[in-house]
C-alpha positions in Angstrom: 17.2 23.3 20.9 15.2 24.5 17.5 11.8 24.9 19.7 10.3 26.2 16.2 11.2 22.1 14.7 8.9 20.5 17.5 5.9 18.9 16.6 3.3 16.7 18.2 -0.9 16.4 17.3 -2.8 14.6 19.8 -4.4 13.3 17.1 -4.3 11.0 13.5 -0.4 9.8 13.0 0.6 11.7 15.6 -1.6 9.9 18.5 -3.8 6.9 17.9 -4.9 4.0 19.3 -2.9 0.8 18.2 -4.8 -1.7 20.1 -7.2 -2.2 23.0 -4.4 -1.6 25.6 -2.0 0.3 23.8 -1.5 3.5 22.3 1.7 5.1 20.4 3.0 8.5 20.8 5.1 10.7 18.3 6.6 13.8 18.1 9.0 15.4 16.1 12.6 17.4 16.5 15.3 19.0 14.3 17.5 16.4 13.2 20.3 15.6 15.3 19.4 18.7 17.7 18.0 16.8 20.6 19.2 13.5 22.5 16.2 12.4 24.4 12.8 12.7 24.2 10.8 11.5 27.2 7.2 11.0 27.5 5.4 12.1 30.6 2.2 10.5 31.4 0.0 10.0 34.0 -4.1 9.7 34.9 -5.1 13.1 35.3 -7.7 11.9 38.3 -4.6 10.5 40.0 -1.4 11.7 38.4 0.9 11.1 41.3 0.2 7.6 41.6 -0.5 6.5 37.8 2.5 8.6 36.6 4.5 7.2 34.2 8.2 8.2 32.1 8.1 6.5 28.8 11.9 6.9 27.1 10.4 7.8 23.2 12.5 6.0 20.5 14.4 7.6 17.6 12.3 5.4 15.1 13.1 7.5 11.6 14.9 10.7 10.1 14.7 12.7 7.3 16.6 15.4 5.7 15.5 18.2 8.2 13.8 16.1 11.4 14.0 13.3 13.5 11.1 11.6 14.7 10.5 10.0 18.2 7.8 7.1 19.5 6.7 5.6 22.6 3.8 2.8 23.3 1.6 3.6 26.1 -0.6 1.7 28.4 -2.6 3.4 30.2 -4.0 1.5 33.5 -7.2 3.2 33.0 -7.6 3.3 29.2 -7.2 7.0 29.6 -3.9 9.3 30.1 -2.2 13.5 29.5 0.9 13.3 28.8 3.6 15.9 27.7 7.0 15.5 26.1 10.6 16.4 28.0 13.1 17.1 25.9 17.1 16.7 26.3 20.2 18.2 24.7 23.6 18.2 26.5 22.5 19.5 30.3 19.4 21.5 28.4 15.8 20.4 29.4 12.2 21.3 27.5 8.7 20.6 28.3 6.7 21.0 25.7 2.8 20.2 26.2 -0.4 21.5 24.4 0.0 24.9 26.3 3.2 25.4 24.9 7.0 25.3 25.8 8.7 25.1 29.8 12.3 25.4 30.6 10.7 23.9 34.5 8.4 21.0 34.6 5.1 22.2 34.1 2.7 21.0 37.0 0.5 18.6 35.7 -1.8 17.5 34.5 -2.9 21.1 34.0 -2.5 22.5 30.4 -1.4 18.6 29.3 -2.4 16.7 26.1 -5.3 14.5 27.0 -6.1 11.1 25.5 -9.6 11.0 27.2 -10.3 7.4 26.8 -9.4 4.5 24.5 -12.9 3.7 23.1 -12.2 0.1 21.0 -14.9 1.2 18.7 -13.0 3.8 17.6 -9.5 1.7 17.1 -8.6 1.3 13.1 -8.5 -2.4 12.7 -7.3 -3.3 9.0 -8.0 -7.1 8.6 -5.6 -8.9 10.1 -5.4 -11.3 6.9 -3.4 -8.7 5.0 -0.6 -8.6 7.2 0.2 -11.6 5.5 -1.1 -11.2 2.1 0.9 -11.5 -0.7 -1.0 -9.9 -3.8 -1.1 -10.1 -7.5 -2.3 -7.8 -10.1 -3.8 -9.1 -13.3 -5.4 -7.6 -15.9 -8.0 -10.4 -17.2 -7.8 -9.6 -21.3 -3.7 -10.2 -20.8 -3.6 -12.8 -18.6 -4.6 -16.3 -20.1 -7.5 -17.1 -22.8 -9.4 -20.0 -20.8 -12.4 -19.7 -23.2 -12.0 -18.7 -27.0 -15.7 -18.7 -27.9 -16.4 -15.9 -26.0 -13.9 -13.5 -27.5 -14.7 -10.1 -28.5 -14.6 -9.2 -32.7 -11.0 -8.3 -33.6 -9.0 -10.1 -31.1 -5.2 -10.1 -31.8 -3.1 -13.0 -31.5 -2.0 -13.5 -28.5 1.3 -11.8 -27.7 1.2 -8.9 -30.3 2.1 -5.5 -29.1 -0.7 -4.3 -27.6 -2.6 -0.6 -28.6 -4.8 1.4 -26.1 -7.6 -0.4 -28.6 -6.6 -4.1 -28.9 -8.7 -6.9 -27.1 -6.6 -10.3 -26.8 -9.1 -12.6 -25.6 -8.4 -13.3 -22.1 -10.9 -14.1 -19.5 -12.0 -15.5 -16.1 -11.7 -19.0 -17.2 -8.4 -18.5 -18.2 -7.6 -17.4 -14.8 -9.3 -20.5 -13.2 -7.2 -22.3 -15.3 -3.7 -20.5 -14.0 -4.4 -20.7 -10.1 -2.0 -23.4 -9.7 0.4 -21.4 -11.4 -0.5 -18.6 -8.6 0.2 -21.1 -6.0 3.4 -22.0 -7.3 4.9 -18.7 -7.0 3.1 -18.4 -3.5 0.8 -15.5 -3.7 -1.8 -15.7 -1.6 -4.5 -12.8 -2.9 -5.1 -11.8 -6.3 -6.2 -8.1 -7.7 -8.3 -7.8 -10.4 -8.8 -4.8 -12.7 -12.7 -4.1 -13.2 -14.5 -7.2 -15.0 -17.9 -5.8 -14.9 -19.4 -5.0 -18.6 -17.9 -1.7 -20.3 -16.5 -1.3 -24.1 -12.5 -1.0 -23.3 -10.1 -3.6 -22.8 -8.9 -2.0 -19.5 -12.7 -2.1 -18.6 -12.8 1.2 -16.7 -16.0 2.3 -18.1 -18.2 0.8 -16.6 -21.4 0.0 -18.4 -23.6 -2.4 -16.4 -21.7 -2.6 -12.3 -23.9 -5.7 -12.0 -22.9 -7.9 -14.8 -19.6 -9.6 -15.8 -18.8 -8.8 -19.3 -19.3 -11.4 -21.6 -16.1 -11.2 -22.8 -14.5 -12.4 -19.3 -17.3 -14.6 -18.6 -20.6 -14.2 -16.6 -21.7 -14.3 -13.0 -21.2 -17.9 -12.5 -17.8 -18.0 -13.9 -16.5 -15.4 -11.3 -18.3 -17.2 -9.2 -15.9 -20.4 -10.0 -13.4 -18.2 -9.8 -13.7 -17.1 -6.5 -14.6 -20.6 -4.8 -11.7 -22.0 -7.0 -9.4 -19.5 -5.7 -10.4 -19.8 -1.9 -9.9 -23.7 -2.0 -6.4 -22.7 -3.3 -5.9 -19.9 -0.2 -5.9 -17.1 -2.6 -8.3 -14.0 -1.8 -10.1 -12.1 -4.4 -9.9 -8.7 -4.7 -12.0 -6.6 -7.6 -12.1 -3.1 -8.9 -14.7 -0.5 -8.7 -14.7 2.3 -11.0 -16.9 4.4 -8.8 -16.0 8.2 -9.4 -17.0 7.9 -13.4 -19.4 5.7 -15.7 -19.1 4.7 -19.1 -21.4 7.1 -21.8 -23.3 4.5 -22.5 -24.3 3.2 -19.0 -28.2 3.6 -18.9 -28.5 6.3 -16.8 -26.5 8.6 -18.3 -27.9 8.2 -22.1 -31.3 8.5 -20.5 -30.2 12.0 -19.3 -28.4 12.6 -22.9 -32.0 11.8 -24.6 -34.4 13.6 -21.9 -31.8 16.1 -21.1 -33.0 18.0 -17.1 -36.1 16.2 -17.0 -34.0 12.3 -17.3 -35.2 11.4 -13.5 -31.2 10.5 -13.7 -30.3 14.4 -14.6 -28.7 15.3 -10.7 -26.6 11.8 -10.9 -24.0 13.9 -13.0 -22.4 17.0 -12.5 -23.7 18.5 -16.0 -23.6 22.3 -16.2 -26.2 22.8 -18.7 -28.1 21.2 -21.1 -28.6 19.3 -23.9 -26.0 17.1 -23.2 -23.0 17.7 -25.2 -20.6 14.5 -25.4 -17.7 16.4 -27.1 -14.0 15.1 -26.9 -12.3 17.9 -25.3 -15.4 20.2 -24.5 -17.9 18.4 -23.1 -20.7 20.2 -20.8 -20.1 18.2 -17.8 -18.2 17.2 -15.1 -15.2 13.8 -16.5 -12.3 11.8 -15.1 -9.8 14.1 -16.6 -10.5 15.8 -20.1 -12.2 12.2 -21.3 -15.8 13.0 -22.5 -16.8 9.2 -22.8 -16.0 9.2 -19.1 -18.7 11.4 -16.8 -18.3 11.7 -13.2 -21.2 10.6 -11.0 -22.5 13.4 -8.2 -21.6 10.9 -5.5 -23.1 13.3 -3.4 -26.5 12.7 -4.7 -27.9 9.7 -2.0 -29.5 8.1 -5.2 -26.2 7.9 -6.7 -24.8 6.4 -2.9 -27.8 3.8 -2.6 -27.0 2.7 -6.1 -23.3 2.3 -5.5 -23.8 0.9 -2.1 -25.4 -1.7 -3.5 -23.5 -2.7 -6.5 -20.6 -3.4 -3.4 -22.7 -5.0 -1.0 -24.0 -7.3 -4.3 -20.6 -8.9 -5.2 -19.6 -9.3 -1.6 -22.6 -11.5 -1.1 -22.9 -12.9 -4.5 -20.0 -14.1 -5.4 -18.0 -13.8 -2.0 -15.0 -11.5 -3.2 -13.0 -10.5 0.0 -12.7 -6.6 -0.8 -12.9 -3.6 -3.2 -9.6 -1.8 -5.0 -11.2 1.6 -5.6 -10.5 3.3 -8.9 -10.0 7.5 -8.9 -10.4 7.2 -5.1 -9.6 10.9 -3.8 -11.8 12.5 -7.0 -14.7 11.3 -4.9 -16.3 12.9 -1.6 -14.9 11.9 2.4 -18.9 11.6 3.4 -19.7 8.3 0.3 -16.3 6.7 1.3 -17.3 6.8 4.6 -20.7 5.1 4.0 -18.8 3.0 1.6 -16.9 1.7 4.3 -19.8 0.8 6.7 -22.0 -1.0 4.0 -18.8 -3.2 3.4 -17.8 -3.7 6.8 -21.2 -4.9 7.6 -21.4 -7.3 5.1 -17.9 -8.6 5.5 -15.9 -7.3 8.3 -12.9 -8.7 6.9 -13.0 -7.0 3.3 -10.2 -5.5 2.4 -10.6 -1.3 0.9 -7.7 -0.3 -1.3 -8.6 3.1 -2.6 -6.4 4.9 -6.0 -4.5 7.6 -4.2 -1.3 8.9 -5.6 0.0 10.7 -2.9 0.0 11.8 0.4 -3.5 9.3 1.8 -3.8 10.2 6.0 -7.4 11.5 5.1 -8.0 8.3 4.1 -6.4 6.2 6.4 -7.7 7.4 10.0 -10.1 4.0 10.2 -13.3 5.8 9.0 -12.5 5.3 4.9 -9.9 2.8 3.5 -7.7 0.4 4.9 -4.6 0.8 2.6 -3.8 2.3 -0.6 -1.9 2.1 -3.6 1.4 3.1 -2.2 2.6 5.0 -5.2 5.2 7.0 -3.6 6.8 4.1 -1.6 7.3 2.4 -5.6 8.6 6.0 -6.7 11.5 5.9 -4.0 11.9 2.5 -4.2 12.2 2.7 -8.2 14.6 5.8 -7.8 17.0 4.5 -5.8 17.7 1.2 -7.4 17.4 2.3 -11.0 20.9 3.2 -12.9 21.8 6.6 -11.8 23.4 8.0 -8.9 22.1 6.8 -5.6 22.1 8.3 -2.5 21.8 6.2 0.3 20.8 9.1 2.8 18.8 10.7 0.6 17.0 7.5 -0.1 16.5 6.7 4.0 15.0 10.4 4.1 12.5 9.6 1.8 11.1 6.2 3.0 11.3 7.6 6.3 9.1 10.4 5.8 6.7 8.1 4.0 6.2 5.6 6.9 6.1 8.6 9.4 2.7 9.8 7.5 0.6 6.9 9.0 -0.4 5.1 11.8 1.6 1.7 12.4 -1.0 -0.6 11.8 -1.9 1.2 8.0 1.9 1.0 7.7 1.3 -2.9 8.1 -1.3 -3.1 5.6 -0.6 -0.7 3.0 -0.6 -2.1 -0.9 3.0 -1.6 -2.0 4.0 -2.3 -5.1 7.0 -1.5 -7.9 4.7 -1.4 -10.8 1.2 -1.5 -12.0 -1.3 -1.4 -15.3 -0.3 2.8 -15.0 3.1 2.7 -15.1 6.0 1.3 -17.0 7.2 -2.4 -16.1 9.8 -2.4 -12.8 12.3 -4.5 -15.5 12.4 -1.3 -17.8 12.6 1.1 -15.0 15.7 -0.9 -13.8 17.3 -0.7 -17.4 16.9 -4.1 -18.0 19.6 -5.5 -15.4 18.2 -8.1 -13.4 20.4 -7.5 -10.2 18.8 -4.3 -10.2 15.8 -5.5 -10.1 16.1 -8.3 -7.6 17.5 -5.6 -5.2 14.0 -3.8 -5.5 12.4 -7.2 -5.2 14.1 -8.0 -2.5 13.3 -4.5 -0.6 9.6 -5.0 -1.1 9.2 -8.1 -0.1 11.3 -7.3 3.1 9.9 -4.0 3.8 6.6 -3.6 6.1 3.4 -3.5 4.4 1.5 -5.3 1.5 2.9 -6.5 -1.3 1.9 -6.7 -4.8 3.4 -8.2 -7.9 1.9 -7.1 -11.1 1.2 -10.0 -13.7 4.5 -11.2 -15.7 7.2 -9.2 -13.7 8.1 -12.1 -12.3 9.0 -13.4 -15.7 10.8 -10.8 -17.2 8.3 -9.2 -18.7 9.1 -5.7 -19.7 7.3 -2.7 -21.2 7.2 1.0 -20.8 3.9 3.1 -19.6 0.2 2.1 -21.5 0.0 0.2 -23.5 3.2 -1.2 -23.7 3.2 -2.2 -20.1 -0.1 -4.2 -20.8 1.5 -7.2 -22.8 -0.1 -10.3 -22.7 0.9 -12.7 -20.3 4.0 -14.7 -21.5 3.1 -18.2 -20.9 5.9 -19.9 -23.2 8.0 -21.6 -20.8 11.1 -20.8 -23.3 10.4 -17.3 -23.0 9.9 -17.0 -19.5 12.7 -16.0 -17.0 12.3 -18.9 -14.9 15.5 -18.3 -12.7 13.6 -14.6 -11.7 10.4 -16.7 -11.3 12.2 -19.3 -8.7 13.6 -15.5 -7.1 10.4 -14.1 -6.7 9.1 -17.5 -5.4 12.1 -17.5 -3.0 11.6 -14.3 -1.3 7.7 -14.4 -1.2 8.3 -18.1 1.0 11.2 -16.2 2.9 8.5 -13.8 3.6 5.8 -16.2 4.7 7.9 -18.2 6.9 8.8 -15.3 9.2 6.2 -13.5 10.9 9.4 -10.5 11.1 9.2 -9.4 7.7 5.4 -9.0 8.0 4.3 -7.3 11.1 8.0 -6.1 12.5 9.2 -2.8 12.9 11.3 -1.5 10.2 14.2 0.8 10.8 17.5 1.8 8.8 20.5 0.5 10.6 23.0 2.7 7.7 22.0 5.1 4.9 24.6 7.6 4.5 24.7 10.6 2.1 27.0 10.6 -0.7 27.0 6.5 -0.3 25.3 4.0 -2.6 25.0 0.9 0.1 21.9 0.4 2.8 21.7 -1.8 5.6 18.0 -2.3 7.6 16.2 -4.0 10.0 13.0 -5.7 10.7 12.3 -7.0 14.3 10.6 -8.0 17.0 10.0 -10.0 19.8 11.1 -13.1 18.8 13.4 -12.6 15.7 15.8 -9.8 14.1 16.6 -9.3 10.4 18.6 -7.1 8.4 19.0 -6.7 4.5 22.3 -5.7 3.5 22.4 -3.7 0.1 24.9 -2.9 -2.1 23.2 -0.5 -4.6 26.9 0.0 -6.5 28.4 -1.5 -9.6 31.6 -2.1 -7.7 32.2 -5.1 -5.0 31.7 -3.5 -1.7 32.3 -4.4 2.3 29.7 -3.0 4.5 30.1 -2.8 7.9 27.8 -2.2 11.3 27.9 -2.6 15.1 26.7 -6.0 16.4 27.1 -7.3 19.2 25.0 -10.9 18.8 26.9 -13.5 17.3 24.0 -16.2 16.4 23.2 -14.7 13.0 23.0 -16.9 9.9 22.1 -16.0 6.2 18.6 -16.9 6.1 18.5 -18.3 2.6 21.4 -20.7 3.2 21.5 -21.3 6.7 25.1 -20.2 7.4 26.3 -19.1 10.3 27.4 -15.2 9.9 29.5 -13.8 13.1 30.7 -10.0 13.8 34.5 -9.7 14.8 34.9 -7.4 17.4 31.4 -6.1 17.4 31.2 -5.3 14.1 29.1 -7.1 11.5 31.1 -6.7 8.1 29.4 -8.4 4.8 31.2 -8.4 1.6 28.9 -7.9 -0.8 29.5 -8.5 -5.1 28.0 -5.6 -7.4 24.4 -4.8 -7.0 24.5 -7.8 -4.4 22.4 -8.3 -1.1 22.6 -10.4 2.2 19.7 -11.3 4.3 21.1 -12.3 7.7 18.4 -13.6 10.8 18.4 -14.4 14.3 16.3 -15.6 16.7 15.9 -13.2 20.1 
């Protein structure tokens, strides 16, 4: 056995706390190097009577390790606990003191989980197990209210420029909800409405006033009672990390320079203030000089922030915060941030902008989920024309659902597009089986979906602004068929608890193949999504020994012949198949 390939941290991912009672285990081995993995626990004031072997579970691989999990319920909320390892007649101990070819005598030299303190256990709200999001971008969506449009508003439906303004609005929104309903969303996202000069409005200019052009206080207000009467959430976006040039503070500091009682809420290295594309004397979200970042550090800076969130929670009654820029700003604010929500609202839900790897985020003291950019980047990879590799494919989710906890697994905001990247359409080369494979991936997969505004009628587009198109609300131009697909899966999804809170696990993903097969299961039902990811009519088969499956759109019965489950599958076709345990 490759000792050098074990891993285990008694600590984030590794160990944590899933609930009151229970508490998972992982560790990690070379792939297809060990057979068993064994956890050995027991109360260190009384090991020989509160000892405990849990058999671990090979739960996910990737290209170079396999990784194991156990639950654990400790009688007395506290446990050590060491790992034995098994290859052919070969046994390992390995516990925080190191490696053992004999069982180490415990609990000596163990891993301890010292208590299970239910203060400390992340709790995402339980609503967005369930959720079903959509993204919408108010200027694109739907004009509810022409007289408040800005000066040179294009016709709706023109190709849009990183300039244009097309007149849509809160109202408009209010007037789509049934529309929202129909496809069977359940939460909406909304890109910042407060007042700033852009279309995109992520320059903020005033964080406590709707921008005339989408409406005003009241309106959201409508908005949000409108929507909860409907069962939709709201969700808004806060462009904390960065202000708009001409939010007050900051042109106080560009006229009074270091003695603007605002001068420490930037990072500005010298002064006058310089606003200079490309060179200007402070601290900006990239290189854009109309864009300076707050010191979030400064506690003047938090209390004002802090209260701009704590203001539309209470105001308006939005149910969380989609944070813009998130890991540009400082652990110690998000972890205020998160109190000062959590007090108002216990249930708000805290999406922060993170593009890649987000555990620093995600250990229960900062965000509940993020945007799961590099679940949409695998997922987008795999099912766009090319040359697929199943295994390769498997490797890559895997790893990405082995970097968190279970319950942020369960929450996390997955998407296949957004306002920042081209439309999931275009990625998939236009070809709508394509694309109904992907959509039918991430509305099976574990986690929090999100549909960004018009995918689900064809809308296409590459990055900004081209993926930024008004709203197509034509019903002759619309893709109704992928609407009623969208609105099929999203309804498979609510019906069955399964596909929301369920474990996921590959079932087959082999290298050098182009076909998938997966799970999702627990205690009372079992699914698995059958995937032809080939432009040629495949049969894929895998072990079963159940014979009570049925195809879960259509209700028939599906049996295995000799054990084996084999599913013909057309080009770029699927099968969803269910049973109840």
């Amino acid at each position: 056995m490759q000792l050098e390939c074990f891993y285990h941290s008694p600590r984030s991912n590794w160990a944590y706390s899933y609930d009151r009672d229970t508490f998972h285990l992982r560790v990690r081995t070379k792939k297809n190097d060990v057979d068993q993995v064994v956890a050995v626990t027991g109360d260190k004031y009384d090991w020989e009577r509160l000892h405990r072997d849990c058999p671990m579970e090979k739960i996910a691989s990737d290209k170079l390790f396999d990784y194991w999990e156990c639950e654990v319920k400790p009688e007395r909320k506290r446990f050590s606990y060491g790992f034995r390892m098994a290859s052919g007649d070969d046994r390992v101990w390995m516990i925080e003191s190191g490696f053992f070819t004999e069982e180490p005598c415990p609990p000596g030299g163990y891993y301890e989980m010292p208590f299970i303190h239910e203060i400390d256990i992340f709790r995402p709200p339980e609503w967005t197990k369930s959720a079903v999001f959509y993204q919408i971008m108010p200027d694109r969506f739907m004009n509810g209210d022409p007289s408040n449009d800005p000066p040179g508003v294009l016709p709706w439906g023109e190709t849009p420029t990183r300039e244009s303004h097309f007149g849509g609005d809160l109202q408009g929104i209010i007037d789509r909800l049934d529309y929202l309903t129909e496809l069977g969303v359940t939460a909406v996202y909304l890109t910042p409405v407060f007042e700033a000069p852009s279309n995109h409005k992520y320059d903020t200019v005033d964080y406590r006033k709707v921008d005339p052009h989408f409406g005003d206080t009241a309106t959201l207000k409508r908005l949000v009672d409108a929507a909860h009467a409907k069962g939709l959430r709201i969700v808004l976006d806060a462009v904390f990390n960065h202000t708009s040039v001409d939010f007050p503070p900051f042109k106080d500091v560009v006229l009074k320079g270091e003695k603007s009682k605002f001068a420490k809420w930037y990072h500005i290295y010298d002064f006058p203030v310089r606003i200079e594309e490309g060179n200007p004397n402070y601290d900006t979200f990239g290189f854009f000089a109309q864009m300076p970042k707050l010191n979030t550090a400064n506690p003047e800076v938090k209390n004002y922030l802090f209260g701009v969130a704590e203001y539309w929670l209470k105001e308006v009654g939005i149910d969380g915060w989609r944070l813009d820029v998130a890991n540009e700003i400082d652990h110690a604010f998000w972890r205020d941030f998160r109190r000062t929500v959590k007090n108002v609202n216990p249930e708000a839900y805290i999406i922060g902008e993170v593009w890649s790897d987000s555990l620093r985020w995600l250990l229960g003291d900062q965000f509940d989920s993020v945007m799961n950019y590099p679940f949409a980047d695998r997922v987008n990879g795999f099912f766009s024309p090319g040359e697929p590799d199943a295994g390769d494919f498997a490797d890559k989710i895997n790893s990405v659902l082995m970097r968190y906890p279970q319950q942020t697994n369960e929450v996390v905001f997955n998407m296949l597009s957004s306002h920042d990247t081209p439309r999931i359409l275009t990625m998939m080369g236009g070809d709508k089986r394509r694309l109904k494979l992907a959509i039918v991936f991430l509305l099976t997969y574990i986690g929090t979906p999100c549909i960004f505004y018009g995918d689900e009628v064809g809308l296409v587009g590459e990055g900004d602004p081209d993926c930024r198109k008004c709203m197509e609300w034509d019903p002759d131009r619309q893709d109704r068929e992928l609407f009623d697909f969208y609105r099929l899966l999203i309804d498979l999804r609510k019906s069955h608890q399964v596909l929301r809170s369920g474990r996921f696990r590959f079932l087959k993903a082999e290298a050098g193949d182009n076909a998938v097969v997966y799970e999702r299961i627990d205690e009372r039902e079992h699914f698995t999504i059958w995937m032809n990811n080939s432009e040629n009519e495949a049969v894929l088969a895998h072990p079963m020994i159940a014979e009570d499956w049925i195809d879960a759109l259509s209700g028939e019965p599906v049996r295995p012949e000799d054990g084996v489950m084999r599913i013909r599958l057309e080009p770029l076709g699927y099968r969803i198949l269910s049973r109840t345990i």
